[in-house]
N, C-alpha and C positions, 0 to 999 in steps of 0.2 A: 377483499370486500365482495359480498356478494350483491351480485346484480338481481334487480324484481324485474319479475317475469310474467308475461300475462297469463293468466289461467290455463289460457287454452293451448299454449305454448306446449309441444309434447305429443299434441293429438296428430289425428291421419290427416291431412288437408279434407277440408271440407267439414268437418265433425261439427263447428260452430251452425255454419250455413246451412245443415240438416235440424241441426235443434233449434235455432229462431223459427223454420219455415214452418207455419201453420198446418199447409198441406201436406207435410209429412208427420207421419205416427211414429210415438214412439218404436212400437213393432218393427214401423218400415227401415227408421234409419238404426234400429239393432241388427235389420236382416245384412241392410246393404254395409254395416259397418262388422260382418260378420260377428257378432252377438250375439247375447239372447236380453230382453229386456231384461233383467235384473243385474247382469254385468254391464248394460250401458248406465244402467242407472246408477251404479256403487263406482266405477272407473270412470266416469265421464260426471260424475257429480261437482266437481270444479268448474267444468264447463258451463254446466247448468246454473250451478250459482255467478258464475258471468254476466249471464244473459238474464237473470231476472231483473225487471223491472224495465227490461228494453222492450219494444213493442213487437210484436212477431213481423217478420218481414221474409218474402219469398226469397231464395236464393238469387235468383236472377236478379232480382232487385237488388240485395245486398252488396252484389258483382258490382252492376249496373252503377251505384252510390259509391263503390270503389273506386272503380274507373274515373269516374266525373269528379271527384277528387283528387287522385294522383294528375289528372290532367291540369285542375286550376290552378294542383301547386305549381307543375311540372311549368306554367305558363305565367308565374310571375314575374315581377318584376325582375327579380335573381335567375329566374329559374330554377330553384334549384329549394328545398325545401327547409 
């Protein structure tokens, strides 16, 4: 049986959190993802189609909505998720 997999499953860490982020360019996150735009564009185009239709949000912020989530679960009633 094969397991589904989220899109972005496969990428460098972080690759999601640079393409939501508004403040970053494409250019910037092909530099820092050692690329060039048109191979972050053709290789990372899963990703991209992940993320459409979510709202741009800064990384810090995305962190930040991580964290304060793993905690509310981490603090239920179980504990435990």
């Amino acid at each position: 049986m094969r397991r589904h997999r989220r899109a972005s499953e496969g990428s460098p860490p972080g690759t999601p959190l640079l393409l939501r982020d508004p403040s970053v360019t494409l250019p910037e996150a092909a530099e820092q993802l050692g690329h060039s735009v048109a191979t972050l564009s053709e290789h990372y185009a899963h990703v991209i189609a992940e993320l459409n239709g979510q709202p741009p949000m800064a990384a810090d912020d995305q962190v930040n909505l991580a964290r304060a989530e793993r905690a509310r679960r981490a603090s239920g009633p179980l504990g435990d998720d």
